[in-house]
LOTI-135601 format. One record per atom (N, C-alpha, C, CB): atom name; residue in one letter; residue number from 1; x, y, z. Coordinates in pm, 1 decimal. Glycine has a CB too. Layout:
KEMAR:atome:residu:num:u:v:w
KEMAR:CA:A:NUM:X:Y:Z
...
***
This chain:
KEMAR:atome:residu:num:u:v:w
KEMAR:N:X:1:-205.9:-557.2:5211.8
KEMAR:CA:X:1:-301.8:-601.0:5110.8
KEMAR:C:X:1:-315.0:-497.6:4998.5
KEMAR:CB:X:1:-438.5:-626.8:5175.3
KEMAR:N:X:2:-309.3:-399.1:5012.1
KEMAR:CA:X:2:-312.7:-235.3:4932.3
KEMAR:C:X:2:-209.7:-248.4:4847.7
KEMAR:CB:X:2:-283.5:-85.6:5030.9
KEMAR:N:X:3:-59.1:-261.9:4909.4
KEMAR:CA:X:3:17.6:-275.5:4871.4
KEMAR:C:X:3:28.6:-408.3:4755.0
KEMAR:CB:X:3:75.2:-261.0:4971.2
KEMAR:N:X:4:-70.3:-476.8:4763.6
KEMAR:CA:X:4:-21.3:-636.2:4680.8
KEMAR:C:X:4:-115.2:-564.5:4576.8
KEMAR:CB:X:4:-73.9:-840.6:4756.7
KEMAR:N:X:5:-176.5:-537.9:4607.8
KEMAR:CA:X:5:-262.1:-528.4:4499.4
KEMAR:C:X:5:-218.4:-378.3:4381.8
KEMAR:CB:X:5:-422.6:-517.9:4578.6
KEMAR:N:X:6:-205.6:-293.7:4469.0
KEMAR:CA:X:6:-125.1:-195.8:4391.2
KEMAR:C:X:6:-63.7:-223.9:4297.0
KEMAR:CB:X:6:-46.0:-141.3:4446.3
KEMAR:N:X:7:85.7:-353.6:4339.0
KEMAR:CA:X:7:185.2:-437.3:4286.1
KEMAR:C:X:7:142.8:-484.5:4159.1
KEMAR:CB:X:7:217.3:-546.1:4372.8
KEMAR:N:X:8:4.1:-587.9:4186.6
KEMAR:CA:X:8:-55.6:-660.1:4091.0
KEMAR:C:X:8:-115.6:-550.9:3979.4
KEMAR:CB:X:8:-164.8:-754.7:4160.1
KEMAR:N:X:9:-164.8:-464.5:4006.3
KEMAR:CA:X:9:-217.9:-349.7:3889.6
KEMAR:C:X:9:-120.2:-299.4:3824.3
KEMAR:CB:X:9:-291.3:-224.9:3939.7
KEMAR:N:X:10:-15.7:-265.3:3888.3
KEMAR:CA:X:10:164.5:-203.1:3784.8
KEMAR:C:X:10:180.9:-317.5:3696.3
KEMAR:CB:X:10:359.0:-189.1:3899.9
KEMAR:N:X:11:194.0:-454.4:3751.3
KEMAR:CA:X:11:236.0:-545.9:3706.1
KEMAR:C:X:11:148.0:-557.4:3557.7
KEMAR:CB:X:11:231.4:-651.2:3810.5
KEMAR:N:X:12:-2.6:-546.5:3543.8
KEMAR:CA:X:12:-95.1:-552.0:3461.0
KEMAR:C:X:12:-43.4:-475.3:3355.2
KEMAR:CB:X:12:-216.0:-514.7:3510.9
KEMAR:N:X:13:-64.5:-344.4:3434.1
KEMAR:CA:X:13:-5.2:-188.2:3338.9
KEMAR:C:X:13:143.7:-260.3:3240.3
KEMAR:CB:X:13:77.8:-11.9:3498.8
KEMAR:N:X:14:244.8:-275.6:3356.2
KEMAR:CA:X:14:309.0:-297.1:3237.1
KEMAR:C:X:14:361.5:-408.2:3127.0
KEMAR:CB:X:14:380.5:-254.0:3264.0
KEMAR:N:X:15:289.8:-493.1:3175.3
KEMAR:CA:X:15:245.3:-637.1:3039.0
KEMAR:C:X:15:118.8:-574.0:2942.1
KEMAR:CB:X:15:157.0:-828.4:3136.5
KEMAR:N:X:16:78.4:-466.1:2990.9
KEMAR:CA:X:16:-46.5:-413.3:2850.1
KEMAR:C:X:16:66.8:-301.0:2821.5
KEMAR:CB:X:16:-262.1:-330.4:2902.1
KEMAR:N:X:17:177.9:-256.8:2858.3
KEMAR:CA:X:17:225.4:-142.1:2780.3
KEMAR:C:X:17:340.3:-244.7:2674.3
KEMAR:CB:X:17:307.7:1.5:2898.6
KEMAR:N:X:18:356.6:-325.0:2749.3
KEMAR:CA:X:18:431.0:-400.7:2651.5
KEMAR:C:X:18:411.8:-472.5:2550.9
KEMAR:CB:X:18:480.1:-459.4:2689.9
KEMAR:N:X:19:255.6:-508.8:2533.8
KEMAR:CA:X:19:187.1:-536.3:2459.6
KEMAR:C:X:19:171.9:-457.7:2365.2
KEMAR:CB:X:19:107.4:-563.4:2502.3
KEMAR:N:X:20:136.5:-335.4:2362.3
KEMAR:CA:X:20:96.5:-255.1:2283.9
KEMAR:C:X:20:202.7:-152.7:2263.2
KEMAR:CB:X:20:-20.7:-211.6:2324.0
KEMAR:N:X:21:362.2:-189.3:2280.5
KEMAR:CA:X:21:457.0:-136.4:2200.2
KEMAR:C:X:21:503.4:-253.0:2141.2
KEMAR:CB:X:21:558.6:-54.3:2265.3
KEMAR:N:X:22:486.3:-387.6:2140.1
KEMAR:CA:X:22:498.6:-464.3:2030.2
KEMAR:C:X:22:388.5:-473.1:1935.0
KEMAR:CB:X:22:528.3:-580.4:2069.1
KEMAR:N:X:23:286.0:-424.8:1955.7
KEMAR:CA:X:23:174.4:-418.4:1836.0
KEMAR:C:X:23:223.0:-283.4:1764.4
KEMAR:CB:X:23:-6.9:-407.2:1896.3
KEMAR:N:X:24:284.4:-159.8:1875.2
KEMAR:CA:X:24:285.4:-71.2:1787.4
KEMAR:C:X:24:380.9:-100.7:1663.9
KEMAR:CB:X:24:313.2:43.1:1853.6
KEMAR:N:X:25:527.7:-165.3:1724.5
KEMAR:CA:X:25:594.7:-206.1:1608.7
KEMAR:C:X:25:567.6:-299.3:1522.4
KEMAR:CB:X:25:689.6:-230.9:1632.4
KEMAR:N:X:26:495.7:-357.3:1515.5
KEMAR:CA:X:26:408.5:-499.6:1388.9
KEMAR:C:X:26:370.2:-363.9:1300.5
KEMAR:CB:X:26:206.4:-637.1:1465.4
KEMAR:N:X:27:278.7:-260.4:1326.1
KEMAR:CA:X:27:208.8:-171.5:1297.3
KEMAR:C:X:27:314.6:-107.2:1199.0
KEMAR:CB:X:27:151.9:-98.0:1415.0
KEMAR:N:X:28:431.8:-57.9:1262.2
KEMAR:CA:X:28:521.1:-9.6:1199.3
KEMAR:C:X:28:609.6:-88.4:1059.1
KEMAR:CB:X:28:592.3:19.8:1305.2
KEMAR:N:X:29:637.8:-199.9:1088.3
KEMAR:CA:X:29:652.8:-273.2:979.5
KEMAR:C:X:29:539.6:-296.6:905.5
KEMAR:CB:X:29:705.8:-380.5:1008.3
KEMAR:N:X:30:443.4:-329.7:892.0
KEMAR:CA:X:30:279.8:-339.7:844.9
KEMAR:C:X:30:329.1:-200.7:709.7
KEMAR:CB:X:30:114.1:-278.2:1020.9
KEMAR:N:X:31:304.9:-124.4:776.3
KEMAR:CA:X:31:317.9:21.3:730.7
KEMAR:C:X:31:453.6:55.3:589.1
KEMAR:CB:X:31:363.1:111.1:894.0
KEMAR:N:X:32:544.7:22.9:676.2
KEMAR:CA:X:32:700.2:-26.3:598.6
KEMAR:C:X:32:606.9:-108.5:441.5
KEMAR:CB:X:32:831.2:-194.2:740.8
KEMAR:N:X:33:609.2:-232.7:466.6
KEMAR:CA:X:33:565.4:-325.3:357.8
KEMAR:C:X:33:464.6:-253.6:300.6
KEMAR:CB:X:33:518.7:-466.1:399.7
KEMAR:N:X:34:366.0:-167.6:325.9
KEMAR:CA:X:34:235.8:-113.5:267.2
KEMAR:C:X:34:295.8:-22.0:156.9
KEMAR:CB:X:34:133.0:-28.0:381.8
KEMAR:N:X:35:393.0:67.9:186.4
KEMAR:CA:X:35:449.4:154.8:127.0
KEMAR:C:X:35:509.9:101.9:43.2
KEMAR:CB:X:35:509.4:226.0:186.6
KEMAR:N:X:36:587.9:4.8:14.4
KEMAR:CA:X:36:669.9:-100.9:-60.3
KEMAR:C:X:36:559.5:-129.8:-166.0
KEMAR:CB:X:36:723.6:-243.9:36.3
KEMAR:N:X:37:445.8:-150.8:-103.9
KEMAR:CA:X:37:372.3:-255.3:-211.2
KEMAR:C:X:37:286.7:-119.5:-269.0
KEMAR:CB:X:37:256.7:-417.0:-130.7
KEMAR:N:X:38:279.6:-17.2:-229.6
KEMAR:CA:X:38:170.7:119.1:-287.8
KEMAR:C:X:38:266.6:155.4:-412.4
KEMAR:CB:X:38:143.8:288.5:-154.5
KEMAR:N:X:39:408.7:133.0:-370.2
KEMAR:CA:X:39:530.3:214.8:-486.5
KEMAR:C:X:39:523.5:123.7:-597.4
KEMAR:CB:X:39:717.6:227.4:-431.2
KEMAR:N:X:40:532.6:-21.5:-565.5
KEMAR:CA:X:40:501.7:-118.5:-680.3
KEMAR:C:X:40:370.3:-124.9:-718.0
KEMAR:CB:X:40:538.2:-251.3:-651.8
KEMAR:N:X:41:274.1:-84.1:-689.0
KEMAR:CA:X:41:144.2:-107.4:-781.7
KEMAR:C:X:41:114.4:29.8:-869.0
KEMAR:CB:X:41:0.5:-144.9:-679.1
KEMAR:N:X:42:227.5:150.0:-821.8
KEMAR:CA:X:42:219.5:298.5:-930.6
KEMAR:C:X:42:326.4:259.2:-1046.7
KEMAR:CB:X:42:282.5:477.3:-839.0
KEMAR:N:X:43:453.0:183.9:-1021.1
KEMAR:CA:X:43:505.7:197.6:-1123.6
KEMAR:C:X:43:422.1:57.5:-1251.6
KEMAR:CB:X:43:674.6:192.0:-1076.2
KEMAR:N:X:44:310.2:-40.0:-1160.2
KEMAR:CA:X:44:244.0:-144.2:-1228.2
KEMAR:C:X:44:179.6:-97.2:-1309.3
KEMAR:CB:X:44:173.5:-223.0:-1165.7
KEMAR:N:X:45:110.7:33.1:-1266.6
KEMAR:CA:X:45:0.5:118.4:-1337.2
KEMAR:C:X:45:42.4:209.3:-1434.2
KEMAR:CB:X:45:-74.0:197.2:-1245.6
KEMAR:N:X:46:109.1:246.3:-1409.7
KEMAR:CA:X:46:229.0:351.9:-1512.4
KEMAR:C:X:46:226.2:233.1:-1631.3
KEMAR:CB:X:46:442.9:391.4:-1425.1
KEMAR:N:X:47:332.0:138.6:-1590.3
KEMAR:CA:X:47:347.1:20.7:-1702.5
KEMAR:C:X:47:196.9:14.7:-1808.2
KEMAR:CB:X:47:368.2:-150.6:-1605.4
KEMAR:N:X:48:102.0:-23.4:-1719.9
KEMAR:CA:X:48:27.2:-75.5:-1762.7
KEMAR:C:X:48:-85.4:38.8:-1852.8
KEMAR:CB:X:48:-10.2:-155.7:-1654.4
KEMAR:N:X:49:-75.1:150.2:-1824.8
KEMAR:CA:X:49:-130.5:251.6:-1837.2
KEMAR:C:X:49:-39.1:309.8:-2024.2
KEMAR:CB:X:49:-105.2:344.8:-1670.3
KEMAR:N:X:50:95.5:304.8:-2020.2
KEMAR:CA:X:50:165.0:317.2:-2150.1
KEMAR:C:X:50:152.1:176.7:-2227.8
KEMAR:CB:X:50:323.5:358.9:-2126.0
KEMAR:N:X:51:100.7:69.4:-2174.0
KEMAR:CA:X:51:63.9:-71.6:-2258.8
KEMAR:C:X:51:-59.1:-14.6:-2341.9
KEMAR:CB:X:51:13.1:-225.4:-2148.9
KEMAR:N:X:52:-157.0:44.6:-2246.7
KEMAR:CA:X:52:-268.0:81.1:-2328.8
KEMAR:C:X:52:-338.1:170.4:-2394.0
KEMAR:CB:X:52:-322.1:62.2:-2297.4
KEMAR:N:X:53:-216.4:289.2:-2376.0
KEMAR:CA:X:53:-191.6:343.1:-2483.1
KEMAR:C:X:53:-145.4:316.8:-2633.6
KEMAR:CB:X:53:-138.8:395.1:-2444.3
KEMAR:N:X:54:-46.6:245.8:-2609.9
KEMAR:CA:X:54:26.9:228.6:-2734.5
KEMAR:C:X:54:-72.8:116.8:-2857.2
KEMAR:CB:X:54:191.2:154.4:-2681.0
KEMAR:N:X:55:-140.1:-4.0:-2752.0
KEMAR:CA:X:55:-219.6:-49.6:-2787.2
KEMAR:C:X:55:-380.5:29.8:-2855.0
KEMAR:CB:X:55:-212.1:-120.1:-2691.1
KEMAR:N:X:56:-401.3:123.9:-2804.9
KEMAR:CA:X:56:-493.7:217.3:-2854.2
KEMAR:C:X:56:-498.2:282.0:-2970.9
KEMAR:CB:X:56:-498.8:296.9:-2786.7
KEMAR:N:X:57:-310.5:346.0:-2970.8
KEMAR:CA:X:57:-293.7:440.3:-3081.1
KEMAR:C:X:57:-242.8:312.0:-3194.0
KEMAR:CB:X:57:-167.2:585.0:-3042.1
KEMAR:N:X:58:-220.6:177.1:-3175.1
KEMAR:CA:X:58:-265.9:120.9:-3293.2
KEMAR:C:X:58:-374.2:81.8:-3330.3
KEMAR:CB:X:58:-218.3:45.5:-3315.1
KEMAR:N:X:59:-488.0:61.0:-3247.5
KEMAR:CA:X:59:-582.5:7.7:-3318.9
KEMAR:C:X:59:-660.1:126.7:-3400.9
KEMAR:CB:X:59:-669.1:-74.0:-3225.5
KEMAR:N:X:60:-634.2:261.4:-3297.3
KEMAR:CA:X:60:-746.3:400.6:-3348.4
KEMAR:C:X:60:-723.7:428.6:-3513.2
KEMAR:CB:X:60:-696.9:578.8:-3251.7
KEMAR:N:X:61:-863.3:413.9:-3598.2
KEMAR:CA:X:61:-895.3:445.3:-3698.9
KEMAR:C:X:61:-785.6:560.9:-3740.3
KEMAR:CB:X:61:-1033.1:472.7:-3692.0
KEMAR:N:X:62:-801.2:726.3:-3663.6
KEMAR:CA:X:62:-748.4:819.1:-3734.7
KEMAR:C:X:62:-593.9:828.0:-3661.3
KEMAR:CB:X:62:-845.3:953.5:-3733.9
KEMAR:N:X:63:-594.6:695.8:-3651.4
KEMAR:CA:X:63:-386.8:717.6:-3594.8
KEMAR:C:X:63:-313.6:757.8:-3697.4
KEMAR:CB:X:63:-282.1:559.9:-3546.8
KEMAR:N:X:64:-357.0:740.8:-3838.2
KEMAR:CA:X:64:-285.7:756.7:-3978.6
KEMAR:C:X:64:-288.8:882.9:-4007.1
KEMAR:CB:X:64:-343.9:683.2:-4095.6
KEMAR:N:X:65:-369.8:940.4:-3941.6
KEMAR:CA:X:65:-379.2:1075.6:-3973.1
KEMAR:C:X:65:-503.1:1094.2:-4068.8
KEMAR:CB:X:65:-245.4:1124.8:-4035.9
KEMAR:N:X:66:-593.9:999.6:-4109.6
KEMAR:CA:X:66:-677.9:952.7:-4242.7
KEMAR:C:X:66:-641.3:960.5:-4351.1
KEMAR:CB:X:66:-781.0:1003.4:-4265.9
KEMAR:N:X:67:-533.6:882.9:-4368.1
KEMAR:CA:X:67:-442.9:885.7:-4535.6
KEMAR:C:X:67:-484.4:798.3:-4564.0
KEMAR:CB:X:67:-283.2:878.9:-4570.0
KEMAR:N:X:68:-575.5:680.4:-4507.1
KEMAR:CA:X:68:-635.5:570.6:-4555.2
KEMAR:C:X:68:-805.2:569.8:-4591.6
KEMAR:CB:X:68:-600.9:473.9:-4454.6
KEMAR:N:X:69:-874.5:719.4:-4621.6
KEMAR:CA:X:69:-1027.7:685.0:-4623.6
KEMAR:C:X:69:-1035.4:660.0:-4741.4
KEMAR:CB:X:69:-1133.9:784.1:-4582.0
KEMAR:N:X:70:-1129.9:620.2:-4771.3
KEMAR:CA:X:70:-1188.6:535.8:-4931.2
KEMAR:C:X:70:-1307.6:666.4:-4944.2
KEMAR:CB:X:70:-1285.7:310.9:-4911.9
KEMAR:N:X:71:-1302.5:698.5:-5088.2
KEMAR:CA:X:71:-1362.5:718.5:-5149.8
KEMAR:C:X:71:-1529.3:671.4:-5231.3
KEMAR:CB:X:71:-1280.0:723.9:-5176.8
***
C-alpha cells in the first residue's frame, strides 16, 4: 500500500514537472516575441521622435534665424 502510493506521488511529481517545463518554455518564447516587439517599438520611437522634430524646426518662429521680424 506504501509502495502504491509512493508510486502515485512520483507519478504526480512528474506530470507537475512536466507541466512546468512546458510553461517554462511558453515563457521562453513569450520572452523571445517581447524582445522582438521592445526592438520594434525603439526604432518606432526613434522614427517618430525625428518626425517631430523636423516638424517642430518648421513650424518654430526663430528657425530662420529671425531674418523675418517686422519692424
Amino acid at each position: 500500500n506504501a509502495t502504491q502510493a509512493k508510486d502515485r506521488l512520483y507519478g504526480q511529481l512528474a506530470a507537475s514537472l512536466k507541466n512546468m517545463s512546458r510553461a517554462v518554455g511558453q515563457t521562453a518564447d513569450l520572452f523571445e516575441q517581447l524582445q522582438t516587439d521592445l526592438d520594434a517599438m525603439r526604432v518606432l520611437a526613434g522614427t517618430h521622435a525625428a518626425q517631430f522634430m523636423t516638424v517642430a524646426a518648421e513650424l518654430s518662429p526663430e528657425a530662420d534665424g529671425g531674418a523675418n521680424t517686422e519692424a
